[in-house]
C-alpha positions as CSV (number, residue, x, y, z in Angstrom):
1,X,0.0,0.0,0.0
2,X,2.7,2.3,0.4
3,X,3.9,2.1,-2.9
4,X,5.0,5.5,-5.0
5,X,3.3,5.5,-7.8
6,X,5.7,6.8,-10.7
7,X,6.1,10.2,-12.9
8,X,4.7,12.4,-10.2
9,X,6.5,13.9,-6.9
10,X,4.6,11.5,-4.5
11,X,5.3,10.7,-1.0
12,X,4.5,7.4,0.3
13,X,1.4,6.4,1.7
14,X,2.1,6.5,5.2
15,X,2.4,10.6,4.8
16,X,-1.2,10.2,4.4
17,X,-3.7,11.5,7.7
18,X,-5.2,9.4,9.6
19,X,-9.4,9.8,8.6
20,X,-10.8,8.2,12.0
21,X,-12.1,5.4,10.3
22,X,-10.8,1.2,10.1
23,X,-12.1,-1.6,8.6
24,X,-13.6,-4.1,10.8
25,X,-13.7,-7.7,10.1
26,X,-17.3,-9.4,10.7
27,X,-16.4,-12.7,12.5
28,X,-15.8,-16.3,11.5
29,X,-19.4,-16.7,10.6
30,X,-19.6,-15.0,7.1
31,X,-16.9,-16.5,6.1
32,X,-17.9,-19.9,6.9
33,X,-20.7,-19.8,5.1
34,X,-18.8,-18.6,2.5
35,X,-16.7,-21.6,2.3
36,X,-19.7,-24.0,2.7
37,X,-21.5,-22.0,-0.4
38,X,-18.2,-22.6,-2.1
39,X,-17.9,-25.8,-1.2
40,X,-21.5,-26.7,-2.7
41,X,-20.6,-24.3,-6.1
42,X,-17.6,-27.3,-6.2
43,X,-19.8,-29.8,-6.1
44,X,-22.1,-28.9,-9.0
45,X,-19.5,-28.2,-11.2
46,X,-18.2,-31.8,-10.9
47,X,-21.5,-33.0,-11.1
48,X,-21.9,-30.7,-14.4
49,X,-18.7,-32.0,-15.9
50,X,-19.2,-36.0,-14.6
51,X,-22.4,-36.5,-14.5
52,X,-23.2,-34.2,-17.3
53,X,-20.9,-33.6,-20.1
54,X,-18.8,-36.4,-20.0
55,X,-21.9,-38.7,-20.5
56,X,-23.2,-36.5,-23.2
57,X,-26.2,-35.7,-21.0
58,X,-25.7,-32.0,-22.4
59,X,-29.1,-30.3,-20.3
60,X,-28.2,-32.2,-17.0
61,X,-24.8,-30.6,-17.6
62,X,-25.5,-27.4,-18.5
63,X,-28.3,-27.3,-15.7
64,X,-25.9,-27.9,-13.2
65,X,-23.4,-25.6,-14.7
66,X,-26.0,-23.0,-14.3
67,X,-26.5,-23.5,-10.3
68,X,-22.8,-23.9,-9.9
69,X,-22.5,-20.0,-11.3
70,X,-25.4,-18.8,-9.1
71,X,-23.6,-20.4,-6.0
72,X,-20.3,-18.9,-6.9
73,X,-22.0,-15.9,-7.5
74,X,-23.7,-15.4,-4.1
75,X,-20.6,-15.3,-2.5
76,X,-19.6,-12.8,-4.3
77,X,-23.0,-11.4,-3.7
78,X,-22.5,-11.9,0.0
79,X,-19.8,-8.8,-0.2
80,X,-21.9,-6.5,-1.8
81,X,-23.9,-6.2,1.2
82,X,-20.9,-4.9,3.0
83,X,-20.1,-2.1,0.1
84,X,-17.1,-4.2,-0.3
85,X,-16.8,-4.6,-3.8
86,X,-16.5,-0.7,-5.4
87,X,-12.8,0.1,-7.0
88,X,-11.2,3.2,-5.8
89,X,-9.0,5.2,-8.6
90,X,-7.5,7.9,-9.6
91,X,-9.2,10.7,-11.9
92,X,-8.4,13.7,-13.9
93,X,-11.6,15.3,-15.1
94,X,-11.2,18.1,-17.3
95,X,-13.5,20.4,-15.6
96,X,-12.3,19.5,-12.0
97,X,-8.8,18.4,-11.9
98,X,-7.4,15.3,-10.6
99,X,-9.7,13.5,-7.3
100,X,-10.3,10.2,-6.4
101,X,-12.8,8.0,-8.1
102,X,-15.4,5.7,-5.5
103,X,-16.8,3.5,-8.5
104,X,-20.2,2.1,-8.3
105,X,-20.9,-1.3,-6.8
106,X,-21.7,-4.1,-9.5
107,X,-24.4,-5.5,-6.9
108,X,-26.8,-5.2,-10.0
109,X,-24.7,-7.4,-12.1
110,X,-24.1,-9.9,-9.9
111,X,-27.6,-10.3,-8.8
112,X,-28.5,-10.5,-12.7
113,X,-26.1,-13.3,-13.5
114,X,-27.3,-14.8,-10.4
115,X,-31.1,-15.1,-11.1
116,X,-30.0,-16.2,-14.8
117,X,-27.9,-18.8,-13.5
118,X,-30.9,-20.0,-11.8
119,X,-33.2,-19.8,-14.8
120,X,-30.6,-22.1,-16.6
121,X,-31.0,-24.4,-14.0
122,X,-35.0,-24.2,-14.0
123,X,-35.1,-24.6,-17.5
124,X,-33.1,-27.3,-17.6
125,X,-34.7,-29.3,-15.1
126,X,-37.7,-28.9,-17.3
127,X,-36.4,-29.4,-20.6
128,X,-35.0,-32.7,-18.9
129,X,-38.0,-33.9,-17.7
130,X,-39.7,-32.8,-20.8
131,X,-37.5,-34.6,-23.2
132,X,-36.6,-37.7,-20.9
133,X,-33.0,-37.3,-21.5
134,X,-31.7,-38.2,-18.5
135,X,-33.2,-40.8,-16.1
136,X,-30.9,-38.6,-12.7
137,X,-32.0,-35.3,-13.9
138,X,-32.7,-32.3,-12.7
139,X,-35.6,-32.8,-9.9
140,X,-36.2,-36.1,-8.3
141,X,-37.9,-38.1,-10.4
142,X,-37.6,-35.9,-13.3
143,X,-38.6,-38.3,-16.1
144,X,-41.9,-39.0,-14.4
145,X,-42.3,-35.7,-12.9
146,X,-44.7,-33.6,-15.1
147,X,-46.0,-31.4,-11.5
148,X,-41.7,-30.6,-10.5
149,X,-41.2,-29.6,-14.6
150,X,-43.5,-27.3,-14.3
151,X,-43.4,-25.7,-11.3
152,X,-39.3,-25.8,-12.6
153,X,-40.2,-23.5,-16.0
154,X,-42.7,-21.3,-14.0
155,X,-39.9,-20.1,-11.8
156,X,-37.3,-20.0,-14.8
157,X,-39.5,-17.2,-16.2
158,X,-39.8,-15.9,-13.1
159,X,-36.5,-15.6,-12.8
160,X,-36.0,-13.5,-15.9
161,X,-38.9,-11.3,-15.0
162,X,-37.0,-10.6,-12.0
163,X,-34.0,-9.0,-14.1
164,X,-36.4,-7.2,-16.0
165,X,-38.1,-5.6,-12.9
166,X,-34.8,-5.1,-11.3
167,X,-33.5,-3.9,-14.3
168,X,-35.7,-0.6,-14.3
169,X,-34.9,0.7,-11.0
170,X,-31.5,-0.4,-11.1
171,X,-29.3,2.8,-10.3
172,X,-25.4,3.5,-10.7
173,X,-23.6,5.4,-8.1
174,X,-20.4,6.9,-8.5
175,X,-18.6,9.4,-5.8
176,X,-15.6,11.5,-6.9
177,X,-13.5,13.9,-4.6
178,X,-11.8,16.7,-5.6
179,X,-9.8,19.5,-3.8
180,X,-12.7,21.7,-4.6
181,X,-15.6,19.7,-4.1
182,X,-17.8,16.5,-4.6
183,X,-19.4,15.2,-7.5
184,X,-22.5,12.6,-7.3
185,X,-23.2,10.9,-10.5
186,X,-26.2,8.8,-10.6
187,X,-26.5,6.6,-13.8
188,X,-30.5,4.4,-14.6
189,X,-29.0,2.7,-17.8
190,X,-32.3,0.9,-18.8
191,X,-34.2,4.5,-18.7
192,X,-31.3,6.2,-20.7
193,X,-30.9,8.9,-17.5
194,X,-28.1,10.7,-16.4
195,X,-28.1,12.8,-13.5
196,X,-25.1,15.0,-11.4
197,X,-24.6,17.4,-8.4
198,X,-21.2,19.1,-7.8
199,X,-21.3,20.5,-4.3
200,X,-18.0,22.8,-3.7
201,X,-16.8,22.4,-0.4
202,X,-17.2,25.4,0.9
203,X,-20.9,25.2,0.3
204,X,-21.1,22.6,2.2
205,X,-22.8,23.2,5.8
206,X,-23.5,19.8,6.9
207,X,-22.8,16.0,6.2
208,X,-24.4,13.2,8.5
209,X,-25.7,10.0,8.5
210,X,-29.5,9.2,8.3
211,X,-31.3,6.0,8.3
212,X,-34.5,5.7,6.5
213,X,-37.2,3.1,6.0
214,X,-37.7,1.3,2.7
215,X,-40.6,-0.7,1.7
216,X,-39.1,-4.4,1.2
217,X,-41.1,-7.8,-0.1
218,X,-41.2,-8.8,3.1
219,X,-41.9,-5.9,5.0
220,X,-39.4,-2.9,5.4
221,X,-35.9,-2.5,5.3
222,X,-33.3,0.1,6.9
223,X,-31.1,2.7,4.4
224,X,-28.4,4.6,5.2
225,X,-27.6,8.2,3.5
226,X,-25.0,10.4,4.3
227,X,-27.0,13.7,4.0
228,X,-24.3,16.4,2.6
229,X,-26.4,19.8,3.3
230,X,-25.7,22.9,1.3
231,X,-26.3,26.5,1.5
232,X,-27.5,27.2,-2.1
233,X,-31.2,25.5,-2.8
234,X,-30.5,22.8,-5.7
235,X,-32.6,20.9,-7.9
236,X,-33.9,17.9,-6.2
237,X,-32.9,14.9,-8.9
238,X,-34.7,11.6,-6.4
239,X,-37.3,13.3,-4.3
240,X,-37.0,9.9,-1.8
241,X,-33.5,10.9,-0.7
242,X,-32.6,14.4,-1.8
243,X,-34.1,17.8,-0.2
244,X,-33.4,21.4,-1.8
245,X,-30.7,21.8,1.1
246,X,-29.0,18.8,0.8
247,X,-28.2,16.4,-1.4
248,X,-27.8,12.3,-0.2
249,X,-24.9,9.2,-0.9
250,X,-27.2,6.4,-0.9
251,X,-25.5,3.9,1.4
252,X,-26.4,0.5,-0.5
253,X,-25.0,1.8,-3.8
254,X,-21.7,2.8,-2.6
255,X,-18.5,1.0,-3.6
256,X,-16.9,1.5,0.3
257,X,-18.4,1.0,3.6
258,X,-20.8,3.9,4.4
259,X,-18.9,4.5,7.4
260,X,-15.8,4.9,5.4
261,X,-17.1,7.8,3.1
262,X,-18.8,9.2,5.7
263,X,-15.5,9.6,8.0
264,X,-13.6,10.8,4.7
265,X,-16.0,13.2,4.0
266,X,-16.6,14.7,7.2
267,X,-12.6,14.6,7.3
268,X,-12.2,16.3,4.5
269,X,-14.7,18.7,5.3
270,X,-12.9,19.8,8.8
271,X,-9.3,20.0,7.4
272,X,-8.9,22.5,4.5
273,X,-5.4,22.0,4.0
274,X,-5.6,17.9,3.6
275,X,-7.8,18.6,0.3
276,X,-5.0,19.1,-2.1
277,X,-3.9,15.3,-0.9
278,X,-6.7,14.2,-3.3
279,X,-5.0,15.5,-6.4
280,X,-2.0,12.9,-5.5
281,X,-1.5,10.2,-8.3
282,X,-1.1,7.7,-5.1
283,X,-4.2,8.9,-3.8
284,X,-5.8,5.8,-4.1
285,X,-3.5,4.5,-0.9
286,X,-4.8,6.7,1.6
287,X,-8.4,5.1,1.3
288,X,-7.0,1.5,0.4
289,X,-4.4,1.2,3.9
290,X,-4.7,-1.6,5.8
291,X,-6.1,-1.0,9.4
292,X,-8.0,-3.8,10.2
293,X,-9.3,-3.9,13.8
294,X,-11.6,-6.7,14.9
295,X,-14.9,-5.7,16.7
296,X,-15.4,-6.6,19.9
C-alpha cells in the first residue's frame, strides 16, 4: 500500500492523515458460510462436468453448470452487502482536476447473472423432464415428474422477469472527490438517465448519516444516506433521498463502507489544507491502507 506511484512527486502512503475510520472484520461466521456455499458451487461443477458432459447428457450438464455459477455468484453477492466490492481510482476530469474515483458497486450485475444462472438451472430441469434425456436429472424423479417440470419452468420465467423488474430501477452510483468539491453521479442505464450534483466544499454546511425506512417484499428495510447539506437551494434529482438543502450518498449503492465515506467526508470537510492530498497520483493508498481492527 505504500507504494510510490511513478512520474509524479509522491510521498508514500504513510504521509497520508489518519481519517478516523478502520475496517472491521465481521467474524468467523460469514466467512464460513462462505466456504460452505463454495464448497456446494464445487460440487455442481463436478457433477456438471461428470455426471453431465462427460456422459453427453448436455441439459443435465448445462443445468448444473448454471447452479454452480449462481452459487459462486452469491458469495460474491454476500460482499456487496458490506459495500465491499467498489474500485477506488484515480481521476483527472477536465472540468475538476485530478480526485479520487469511488466507483459504483456491481451489486446489479451480480444479482442478474445470479437469477439467470438459476433460470438455466430451472429450464433445464424442465427441458429434462420434458425430453426424458436423462433418467438422474434435474428434480427427483424428473422423467416421471410432469407437476416438478412445471413448477421448474414457471420459476425460470420468473427468474427473468425478476431482471427485468430489477432492471428498471437499477441505479449507478459513482462518488468523486476533488480539492474543490464532490461530484455525485447517478447513472438508470435501462431509462437512458443521467443525472449529477457538484457540491464545492465550501458550500457545504453539513454531512451526516441518516437512516430511513424502505418498503421491502417482506416488510421494510433500513437505508443509510450520508446527507451532505448545502447552503445554495438545488434541484432535487430523487425526491426519496434528496431535499433542496441537501443532497444524499445512498448507502447500499456505494463502492466502500458507508462509514468509510462518511469519515472521509466529514474529514475532508474539517481540514482545509488535507484537500490538495486528493490530487495525488497515489491517492488511491490513503483510502486502500490496511487497518483492520476486529470488533469486539
Amino acid at each position: 500500500m505504500g507504494v510510490v506511484t511513478p512520474g509524479g512527486p509522491n510521498r508514500p502512503a504513510a504521509d497520508f492523515p489518519d481519517i478516523g475510520w478502520q475496517r472491521q472484520t465481521r467474524g468467523c461466521l460469514p466467512a464460513l458460510v462462505n466456504v460452505v456455499v463454495g464448497v456446494l458451487a464445487a460440487g455442481a461443477l463436478l457433477y456438471a462436468i461428470l455426471i453431465g458432459f462427460a456422459r453427453g447428457h448436455l441439459i443435465t450438464g448445462l443445468g448444473a453448470l448454471g447452479l454452480a455459477a449462481t452459487l459462486g455468484l452469491t458469495v460474491l453477492l454476500r460482499s456487496e452487502k458490506h459495500g465491499e466490492s467498489g474500485a477506488i481510482r484515480p481521476r483527472i476530469d477536465p472540468e475538476y482536476g485530478a480526485g479520487v474515483v469511488f466507483s459504483a458497486r456491481r451489486g446489479f450485475a451480480v444479482l442478474a447473472l445470479c437469477l439467470a444462472g438459476t433460470a438455466v438451472f430451472f429450464s433445464a430441469a424442465w427441458l429434462d423432464s420434458l425430453l426424458g434425456v436423462h433418467d438422474d436429472g434435474l428434480l427427483p424423479a424428473s422423467k416421471d415428474n410432469s407437476g416438478g417440470a412445471t413448477l421448474a419452468a414457471v420459476l425460470a420465467v420468473l427468474m427473468l422477469g425478476c431482471i427485468v423488474v430489477l432492471g428498471s430501477f437499477y441505479i449507478r452510483q459513482t462518488v468523486e472527490l476533488y480539492p474543490t468539491g464532490i461530484r455525485r453521479i447517478m447513472v438508470r442505464p435501462f431509462l437512458r438517465r443521467h443525472d449529477e450534483h457538484f457540491l464545492a466544499w465550501d458550500d457545504i454546511s453539513s454531512i451526516d448519516l441518516t437512516v430511513i425506512e424502505q418498503p421491502t417484499y417482506g416488510g421494510t428495510s433500513q437505508q443509510r444516506l450520508i446527507q451532505i447539506g448545502t447552503g445554495t437551494p438545488r434541484l432535487v434529482q430523487y425526491p426519496k433521498f434528496d431535499r433542496p438543502d441537501s443532497v444524499a450518498l445512498i448507502g447500499s449503492l456505494l463502492g466502500c463502507p458507508a462509514e468509510q465515506m462518511l469519515a472521509t467526508l466529514q474529514y475532508l470537510k474539517a481540514h482545509l489544507e488535507h484537500r490538495a492530498l486528493l490530487a495525488r497520483q497515489d491517492a488511491t493508498t490513503w483510502f486502500t491502507r490496511p487497518g483492520v481492527e476486529p470488533t469486539s
